[in-house]
Structures are given as C-alpha cells and as structure tokens.
C-alpha positions in Angstrom: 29.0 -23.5 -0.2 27.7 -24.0 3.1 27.7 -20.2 3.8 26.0 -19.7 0.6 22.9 -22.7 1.4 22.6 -20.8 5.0 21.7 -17.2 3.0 19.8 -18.6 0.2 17.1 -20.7 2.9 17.2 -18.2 5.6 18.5 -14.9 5.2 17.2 -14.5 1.8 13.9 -15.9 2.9 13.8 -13.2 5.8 15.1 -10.1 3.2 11.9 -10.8 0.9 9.7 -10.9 3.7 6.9 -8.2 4.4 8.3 -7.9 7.8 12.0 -7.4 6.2 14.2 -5.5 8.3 17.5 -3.5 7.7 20.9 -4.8 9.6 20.6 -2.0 12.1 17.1 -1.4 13.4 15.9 1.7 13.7 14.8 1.9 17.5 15.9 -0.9 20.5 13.8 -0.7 23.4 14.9 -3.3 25.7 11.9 -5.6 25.5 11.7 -9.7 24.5 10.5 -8.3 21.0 13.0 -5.8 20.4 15.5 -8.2 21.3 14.0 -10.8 18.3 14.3 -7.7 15.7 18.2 -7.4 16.5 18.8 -11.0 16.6 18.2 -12.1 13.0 19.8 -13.8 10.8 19.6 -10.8 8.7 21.5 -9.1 11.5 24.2 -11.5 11.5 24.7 -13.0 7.8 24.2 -10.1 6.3 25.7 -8.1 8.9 28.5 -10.1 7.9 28.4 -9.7 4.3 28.7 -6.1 4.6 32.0 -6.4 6.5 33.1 -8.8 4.0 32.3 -6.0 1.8 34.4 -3.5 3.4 37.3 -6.1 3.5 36.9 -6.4 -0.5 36.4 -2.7 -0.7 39.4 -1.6 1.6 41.8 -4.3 0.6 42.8 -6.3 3.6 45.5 -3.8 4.9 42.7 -1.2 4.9 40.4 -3.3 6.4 42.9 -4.6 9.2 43.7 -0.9 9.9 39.9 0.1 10.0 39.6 -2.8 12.9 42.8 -1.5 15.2 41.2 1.5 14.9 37.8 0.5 16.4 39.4 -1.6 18.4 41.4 1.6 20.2 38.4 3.5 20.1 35.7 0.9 21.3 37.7 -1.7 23.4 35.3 -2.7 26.0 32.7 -0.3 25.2 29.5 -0.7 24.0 29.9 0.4 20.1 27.5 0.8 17.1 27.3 0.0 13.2 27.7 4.0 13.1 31.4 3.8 14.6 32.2 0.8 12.9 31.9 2.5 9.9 33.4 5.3 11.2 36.5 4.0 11.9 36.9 2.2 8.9 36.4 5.6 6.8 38.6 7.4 9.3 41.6 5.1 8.8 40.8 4.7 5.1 40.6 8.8 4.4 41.3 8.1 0.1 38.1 6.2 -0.2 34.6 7.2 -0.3 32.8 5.1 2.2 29.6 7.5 2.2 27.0 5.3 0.7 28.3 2.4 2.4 25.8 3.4 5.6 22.7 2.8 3.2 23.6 -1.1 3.9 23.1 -0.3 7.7 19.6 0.9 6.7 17.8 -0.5 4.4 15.6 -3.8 4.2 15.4 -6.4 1.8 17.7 -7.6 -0.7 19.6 -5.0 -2.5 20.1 -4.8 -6.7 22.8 -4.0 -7.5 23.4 -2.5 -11.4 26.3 -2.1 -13.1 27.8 -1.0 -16.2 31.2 -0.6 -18.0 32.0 0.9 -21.1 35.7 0.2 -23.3 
C-alpha cells in the first residue's frame, strides 16, 4: 500500500506533468540539470514497475535468467536500459519482448486497453 501512496502523489503527479519525461531520457549531457532529468522518481518508481513487469511477463525463472545474463555481460560496467532489455529477450528467445522498449521511451502515464472474447 505504501508503494502504491508513493506512485499515486509523486510519480503519477510527475507522468501528467507538461514537463513529463520517459524512464530513459533521450540525451545526458553531464550537467546539474541533466543530472535532475535522470534522477526522477519517474526514473526510479516507474523504472521499477517496468521490471516488475518483465518479472510478471517472464515468469520468475525467466526473469532470474534474464538478470545472470546481464549480470555476465555488464558486471562492473557501465550498462543501459537498452541491454537490460537485451538480455532479458536474449535469455527469453520464446517471447516477444519487442514492444516492451516503448516503456523505455515514452512519457506520461500509459493506457492500457484490453479485450477478451469466449
């Protein structure tokens, strides 16, 4: 419930914002104000989200074999949202992770639809 309070008054509040940014900035120069875009909470809650998502999405064997993975590749590296992902397709080859980079990139607060049929 905590979690949940934490996204609703700031992470949500930052997604509907005009100056809304995605999880993974676009550009990092190096400056104090670059530095503020990549430390958000949008970078972190819902950073953090997403890999809850992939967890869900991968089951947790998938997901634990997804982190070894990065984990050999990236150990002591610097290492992006871009190999994350990569690793976690890589070791997960039967499911289609190829939309899942749209979370990396785009601002505000998704809708998602769904539908079923019987």
């Amino acid at each position: 419930i905590e979690n949940v309070k934490l996204l609703r008054e700031k992470q949500f509040t930052e997604d509907a914002a005009l100056t809304r940014q995605p999880i993974r900035p676009e550009s990092y120069d190096g400056t104090e104000h670059s530095l503020d875009v990549i430390t958000t909470s949008t970078t972190y809650h819902k950073g953090a989200e997403v890999f809850r998502m992939y967890k869900t999405i991968l089951t947790k064997k998938g997901f634990r074999d997804g982190i070894v993975l990065y984990m050999e590749r990236h150990d002591g590296r610097g290492a992006t949202c871009d190999d994350f992902h990569k690793a976690m397709a890589d070791s997960n080859p039967d499911i289609d992770l190829s939309q899942f980079k749209l979370w990396y990139s785009t601002p505000g607060t998704p809708i998602v639809s769904y539908s079923h049929s019987f």
